[in-house]
ROSELO-998178 format. One record per residue (C-alpha): residue in one letter; x, y, z. Coordinates in steps of 0.02 Angstrom, whole numbers, padded with zeros to 5 digits, always signed. Layout:
AXYZ...
END
This chain:
X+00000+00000+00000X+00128+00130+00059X+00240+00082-00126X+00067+00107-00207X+00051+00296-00125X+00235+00350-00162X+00197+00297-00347X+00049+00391-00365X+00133+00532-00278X+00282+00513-00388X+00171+00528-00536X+00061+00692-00503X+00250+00775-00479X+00275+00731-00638X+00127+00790-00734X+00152+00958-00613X+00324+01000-00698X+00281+00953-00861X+00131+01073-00847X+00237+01199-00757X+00358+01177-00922X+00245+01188-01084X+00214+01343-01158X+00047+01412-01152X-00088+01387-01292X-00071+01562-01407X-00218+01685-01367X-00312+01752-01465X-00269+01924-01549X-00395+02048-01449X-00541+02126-01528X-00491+02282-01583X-00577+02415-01531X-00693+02500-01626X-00636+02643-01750X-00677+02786-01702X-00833+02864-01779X-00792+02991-01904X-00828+03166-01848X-01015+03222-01910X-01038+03362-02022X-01083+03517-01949X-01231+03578-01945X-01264+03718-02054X-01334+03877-01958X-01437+03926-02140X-01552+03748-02108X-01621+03837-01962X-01644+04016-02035X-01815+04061-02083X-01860+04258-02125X-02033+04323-02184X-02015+04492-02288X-02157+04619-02356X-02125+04682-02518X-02235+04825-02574X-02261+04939-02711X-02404+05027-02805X-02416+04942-02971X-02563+04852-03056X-02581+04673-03116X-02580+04737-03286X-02404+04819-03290X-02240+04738-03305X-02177+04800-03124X-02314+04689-03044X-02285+04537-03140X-02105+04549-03106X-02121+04570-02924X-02241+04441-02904X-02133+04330-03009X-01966+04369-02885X-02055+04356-02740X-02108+04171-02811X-01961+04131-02862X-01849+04178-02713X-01971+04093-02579X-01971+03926-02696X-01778+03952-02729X-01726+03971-02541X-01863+03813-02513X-01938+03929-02384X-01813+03990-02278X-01847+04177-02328X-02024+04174-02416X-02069+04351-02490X-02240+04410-02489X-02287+04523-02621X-02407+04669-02586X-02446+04782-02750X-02587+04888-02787X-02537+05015-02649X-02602+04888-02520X-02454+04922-02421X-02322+05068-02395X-02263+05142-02565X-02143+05281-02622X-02060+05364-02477X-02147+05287-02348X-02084+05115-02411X-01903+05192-02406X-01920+05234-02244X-01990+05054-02185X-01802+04990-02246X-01705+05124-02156X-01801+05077-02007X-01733+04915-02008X-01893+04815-02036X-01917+04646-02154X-01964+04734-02299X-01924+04742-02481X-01965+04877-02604X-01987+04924-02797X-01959+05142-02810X-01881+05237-02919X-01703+05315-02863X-01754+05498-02833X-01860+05434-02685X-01674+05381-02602X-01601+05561-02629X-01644+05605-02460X-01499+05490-02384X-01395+05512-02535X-01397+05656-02676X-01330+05559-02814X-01464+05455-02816X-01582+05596-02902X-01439+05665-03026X-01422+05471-03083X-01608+05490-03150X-01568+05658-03227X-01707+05705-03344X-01651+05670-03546X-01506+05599-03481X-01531+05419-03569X-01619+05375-03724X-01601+05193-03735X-01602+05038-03594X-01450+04993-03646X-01376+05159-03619X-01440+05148-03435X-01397+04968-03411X-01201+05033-03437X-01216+05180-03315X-01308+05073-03193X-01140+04931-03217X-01022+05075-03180X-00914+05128-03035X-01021+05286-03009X-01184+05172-02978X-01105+05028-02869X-01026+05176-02754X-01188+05258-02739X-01262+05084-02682X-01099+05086-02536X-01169+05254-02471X-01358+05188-02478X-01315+05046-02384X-01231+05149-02226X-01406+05254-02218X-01489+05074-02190X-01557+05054-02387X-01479+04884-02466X-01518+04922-02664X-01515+04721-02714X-01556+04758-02910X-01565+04926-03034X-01633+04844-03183X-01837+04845-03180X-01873+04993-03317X-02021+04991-03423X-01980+05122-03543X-01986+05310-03556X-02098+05410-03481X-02172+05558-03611X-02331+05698-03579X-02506+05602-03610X-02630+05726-03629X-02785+05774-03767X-02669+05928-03823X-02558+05955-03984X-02387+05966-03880X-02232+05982-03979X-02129+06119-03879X-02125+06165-03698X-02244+06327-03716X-02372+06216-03761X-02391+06160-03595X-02408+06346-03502X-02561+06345-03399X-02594+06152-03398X-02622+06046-03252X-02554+05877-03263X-02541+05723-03136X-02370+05676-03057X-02287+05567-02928X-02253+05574-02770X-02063+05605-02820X-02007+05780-02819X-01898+05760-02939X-02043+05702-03084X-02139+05869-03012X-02005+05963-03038X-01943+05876-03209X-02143+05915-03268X-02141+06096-03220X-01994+06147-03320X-02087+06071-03469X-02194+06190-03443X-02347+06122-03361X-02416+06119-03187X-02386+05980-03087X-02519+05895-02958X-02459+05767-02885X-02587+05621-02849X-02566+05439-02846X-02625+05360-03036X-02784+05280-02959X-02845+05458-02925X-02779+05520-03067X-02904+05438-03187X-03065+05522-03106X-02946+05687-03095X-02945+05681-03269X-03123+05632-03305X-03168+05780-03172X-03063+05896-03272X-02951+05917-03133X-02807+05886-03228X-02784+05874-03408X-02676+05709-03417X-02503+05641-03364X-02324+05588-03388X-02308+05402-03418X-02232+05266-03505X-02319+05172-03645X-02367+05050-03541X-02453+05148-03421X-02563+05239-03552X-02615+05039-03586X-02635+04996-03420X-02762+04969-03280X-02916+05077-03287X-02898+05117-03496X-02808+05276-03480X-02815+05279-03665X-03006+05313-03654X-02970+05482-03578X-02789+05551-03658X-02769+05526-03839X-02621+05623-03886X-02426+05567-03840X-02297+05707-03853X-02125+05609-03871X-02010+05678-03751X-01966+05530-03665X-01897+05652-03525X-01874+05511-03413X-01836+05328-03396X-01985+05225-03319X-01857+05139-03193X-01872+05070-03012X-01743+05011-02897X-01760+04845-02804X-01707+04879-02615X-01732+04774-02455X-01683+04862-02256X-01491+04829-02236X-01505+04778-02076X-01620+04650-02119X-01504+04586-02251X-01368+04569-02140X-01470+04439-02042X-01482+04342-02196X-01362+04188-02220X-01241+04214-02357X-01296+04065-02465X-01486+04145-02468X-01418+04313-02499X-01356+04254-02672X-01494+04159-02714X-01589+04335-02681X-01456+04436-02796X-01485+04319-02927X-01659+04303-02937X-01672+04478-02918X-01545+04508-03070X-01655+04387-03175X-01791+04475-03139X-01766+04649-03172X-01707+04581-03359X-01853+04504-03375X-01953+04642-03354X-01849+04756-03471X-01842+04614-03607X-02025+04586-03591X-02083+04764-03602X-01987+04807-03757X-02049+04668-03840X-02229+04723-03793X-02212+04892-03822X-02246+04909-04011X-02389+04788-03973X-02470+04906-03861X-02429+05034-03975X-02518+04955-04125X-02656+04924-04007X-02670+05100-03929X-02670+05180-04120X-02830+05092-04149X-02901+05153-03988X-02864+05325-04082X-02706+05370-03986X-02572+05464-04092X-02406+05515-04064X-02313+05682-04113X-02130+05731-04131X-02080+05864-04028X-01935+05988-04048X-01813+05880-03896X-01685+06035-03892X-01811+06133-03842X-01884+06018-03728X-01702+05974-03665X-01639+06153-03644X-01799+06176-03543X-01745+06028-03413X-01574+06093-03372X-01625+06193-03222X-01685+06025-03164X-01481+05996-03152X-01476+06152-03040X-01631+06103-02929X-01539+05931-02903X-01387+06011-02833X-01461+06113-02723X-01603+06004-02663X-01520+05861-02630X-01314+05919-02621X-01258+05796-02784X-01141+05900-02871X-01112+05961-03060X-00985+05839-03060X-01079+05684-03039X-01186+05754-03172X-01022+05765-03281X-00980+05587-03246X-01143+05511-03301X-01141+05596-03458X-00968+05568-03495X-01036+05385-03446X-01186+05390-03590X-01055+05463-03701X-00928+05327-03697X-01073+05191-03749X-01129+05291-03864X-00959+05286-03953X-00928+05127-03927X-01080+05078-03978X-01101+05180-04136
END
């Protein structure tokens, strides 16, 4: 028994050292951890911008200033999927001509369609740049409106709090619309016709001669069927426009004095709110718009000239040196009403002049 036990003991020594001896079994490589998730994309602070803006002005359905606001206030809410949707306001519904102006230097969400006298206020050069018979073409005006002189003009707006986002919405020349035979300034004396709020188109219409009574176009109509004045200054498309002005004024004198043009604007403090990648969707929609507009209306104008002439509306030359000698005081009124300078006038005629020799 006792041999028996010192075998066995013998034995389990013997597996002990040989266990104590082998190697142990390889392990198995560890799991390796997890990469590291790759950092997520930032958010972008635009996804969470949203801005409602008013946009106002006094036009009807029937003119080309309506249907290209209502087209860039579609297009820039659809464009932007939402984040700044524009609603349009025409008609006079809302604040127009200088009390829309002010809306923007207040700071509010608003946009605007005026023409660039009504900005003359916060900076002069803004009335000499619509100088009466300063242009006779769009493309003329397009060129001054691409210059140096224009884009610093829009710098100086934009420190009094007026962000001009597009220059381009014209609809032709504006010319006297009355039931007179008007060919030279005298032929005006003693006649009351309708103007615009802008002091500057008073103004322009006095040193043609006439008297000027300034009324918004709605009232104008029954001012003329009252015999309260005797007709207006307006572009073609005006005389075809809403209410049938053409059934009460049946004679066009061709000055073309003026060019039918508004200014797009929005408040500059409201566009600094406005992410970067919106505000360029905004500057191009409003570029494409105001072409479209011009493009449009001077394909429709001889239409709605052939159409007026058979609603008995003529046209008659007029002697323009007269008519233009009789608007340079305007020059002088500019200066002193608003501080622009003879210079700037220099500058945009030297402007016109250069296209015009470069462009035979």
């Amino acid at each position: 028994m006792k041999k028996f036990l010192a075998m066995l003991l013998a034995l389990m020594m013997v597996l002990s050292l040989c266990a104590c001896g082998s190697k142990p079994a390889a392990e198995a490589p560890a799991a390796e951890a997890p990469a590291a998730d790759a950092p997520a994309a930032e958010a972008d602070p635009a996804d969470d911008f949203y801005l409602e803006i008013k946009f106002s002005n006094v036009f009807q359905p029937t003119e080309w200033n309506y249907k290209a606001s209502e087209k860039l206030a579609q297009m820039i809410t659809e464009k932007t999927e939402g984040h700044i949707s524009v609603t349009y306001y025409g008609q006079n519904e809302l604040d127009c001509y200088g009390d829309s102006v002010t809306r923007a230097v207040n700071g509010e969400n608003w946009m605007g369609l005026e023409e660039p006298s009504l900005f003359a206020d916060y900076a002069g050069d803004a009335a000499m740049v619509i100088a009466p018979m300063l242009y006779s073409s769009n493309a003329e005006y397009n060129y001054v409106m691409d210059s140096d002189f224009v884009a610093n003009l829009i710098d100086e707006l934009a420190t009094q709090g007026i962000h001009v986002l597009d220059t381009h919405y014209s609809f032709g020349f504006r010319s006297v619309v009355t039931n007179l035979n008007v060919t030279k300034p005298e032929d005006l004396n003693g006649h009351v016709l309708r103007a615009t709020s802008s002091a500057l188109f008073a103004k322009t219409l006095e040193c043609l001669g006439a008297t000027p009574s300034p009324m918004s176009f709605t009232e104008c109509l029954s001012a003329i069927s009252s015999g309260v004045v005797e007709g207006f200054e307006g572009s073609v498309s005006t005389l075809a426009g809403a209410g049938n002005p053409y059934e009460l004024v049946k004679n066009v004198a061709s000055t073309n004095h003026l060019i039918a043009t508004r200014w797009l604007f929005i408040s500059e403090d409201c566009w600094q709110t406005i992410p970067e990648k919106y505000q360029q969707i905004i500057e191009e929609c409003a570029y494409e718009c105001g072409m479209w507009e011009q493009t449009m209306c001077e394909e429709d104008e001889a239409t709605q000239i052939e159409f007026l002439k058979t609603q008995g509306v003529t046209w008659n030359d007029v002697d323009l040196d007269a008519f233009s000698a009789a608007c340079e005081p305007v020059i002088d009124w500019i200066v002193e009403e608003y501080g622009s300078s003879y210079e700037a006038y220099d500058q945009l005629t030297a402007l016109v002049a250069e296209f015009r020799a470069s462009n035979g």
